[in-house]
Structures are given as C-alpha cells and as structure tokens.
C-alpha positions in Angstrom: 112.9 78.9 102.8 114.4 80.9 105.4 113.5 84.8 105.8 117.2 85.7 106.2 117.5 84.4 102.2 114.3 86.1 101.6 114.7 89.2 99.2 113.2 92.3 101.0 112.3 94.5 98.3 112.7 98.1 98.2 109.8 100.5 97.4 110.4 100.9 94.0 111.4 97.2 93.2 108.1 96.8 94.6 105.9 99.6 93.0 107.5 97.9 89.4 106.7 94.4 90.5 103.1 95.4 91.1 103.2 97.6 87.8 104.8 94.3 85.6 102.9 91.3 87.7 100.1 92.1 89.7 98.4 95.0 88.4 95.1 95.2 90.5 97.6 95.4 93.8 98.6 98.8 95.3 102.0 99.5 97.3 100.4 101.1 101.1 101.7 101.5 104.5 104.3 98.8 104.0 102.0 96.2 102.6 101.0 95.2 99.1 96.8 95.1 99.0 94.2 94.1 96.9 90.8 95.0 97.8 87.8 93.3 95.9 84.1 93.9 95.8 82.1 91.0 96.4 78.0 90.6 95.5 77.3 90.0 99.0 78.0 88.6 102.5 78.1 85.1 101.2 80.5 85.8 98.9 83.1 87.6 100.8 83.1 84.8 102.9 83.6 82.2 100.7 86.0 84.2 99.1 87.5 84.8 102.4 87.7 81.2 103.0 89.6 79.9 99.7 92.4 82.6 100.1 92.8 81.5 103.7 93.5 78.2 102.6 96.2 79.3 100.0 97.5 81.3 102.6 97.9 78.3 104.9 99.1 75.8 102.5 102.3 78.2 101.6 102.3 79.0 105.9 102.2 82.7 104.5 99.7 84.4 106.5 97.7 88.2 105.0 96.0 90.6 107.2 92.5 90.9 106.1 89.6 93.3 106.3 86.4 91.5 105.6 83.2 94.0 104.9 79.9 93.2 104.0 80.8 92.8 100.0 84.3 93.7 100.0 87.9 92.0 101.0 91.0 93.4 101.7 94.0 91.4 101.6 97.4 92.7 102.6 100.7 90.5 102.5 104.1 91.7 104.1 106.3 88.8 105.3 105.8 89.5 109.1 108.8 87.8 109.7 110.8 89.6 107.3 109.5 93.3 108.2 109.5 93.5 104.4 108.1 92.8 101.0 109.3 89.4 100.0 108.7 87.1 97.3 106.5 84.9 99.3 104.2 88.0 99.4 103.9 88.7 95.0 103.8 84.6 95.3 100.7 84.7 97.5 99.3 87.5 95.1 99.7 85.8 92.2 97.6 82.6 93.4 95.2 85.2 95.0 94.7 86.7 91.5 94.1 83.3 90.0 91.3 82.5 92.4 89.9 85.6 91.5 90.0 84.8 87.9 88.1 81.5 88.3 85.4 82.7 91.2 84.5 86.1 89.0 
C-alpha cells in the first residue's frame, strides 16, 4: 500500500482509536507507545525478538527502547510523518503476542 493512500490520523482520531482498540497504548510525541515490563533480561529479549519479526513481516519498522525488564515500542509510519493504519495494525498483532507470551 502506498503512504500517499495511507490515512494520517489526526490527534484526536488517534487518542479515540487507542481509547476504542488498543487500550494499553498512549498517544506521545507523535508516536503511539506501549511500554511493557518484562521478568528479566531474557525476557525482554525474546520479547524483543518476536515483535521484530512482526515488524518485518508487515516491512513496518517501531522505534524501540529495550531496558533490563522493560520494552518500549513506538510506531509512526516514518514514511508518512504520521499516524497511519499500518501503525494501530502493528499494535494490534503486538498486543496479541503479548496475550500469548504473558
């Protein structure tokens, strides 16, 4: 799909998404985020590892902060400048591994 067809979503189209869809997400500094808490190193990494090949399989790449037991993901469509679907897509699958790996 091409980024010019992309919907860029406004603030409050995204603060209502989040609200209605991805609850455990925050709206910050232009990026939807997700931060989780981990048991330990190990875990962060694997962690790290199954969302980064999400990420590549949908060519949709987040900015991550990896701590000792904690991840932060954030999406923005890079190409875009903007909050598009592929980002709340990305989420969504994000939120299912979470589901199974917690």
């Amino acid at each position: 799909m091409s980024e010019e067809r992309l919907k860029h979503y406004s603030p409050e189209e995204i603060l209502q998404k989040i609200q209605d869809e991805i609850p455990q997400w925050k709206y910050e500094d232009g990026y939807i985020c997700r931060e989780i808490n981990t048991k330990n190193w190990k875990e962060t990494v694997m962690l790290f590892n199954a969302i980064a090949y999400l990420a590549e399989s949908l060519w949709h790449h987040p900015d991550v902060e990896l701590g000792f037991k904690r991840l932060k993901i954030k999406l923005m469509t890079h190409d875009a400048k903007a909050i598009t679907d592929k980002d709340f897509n990305l989420a969504k699958l994000i939120e299912r591994l979470i589901s199974l790996s917690f």
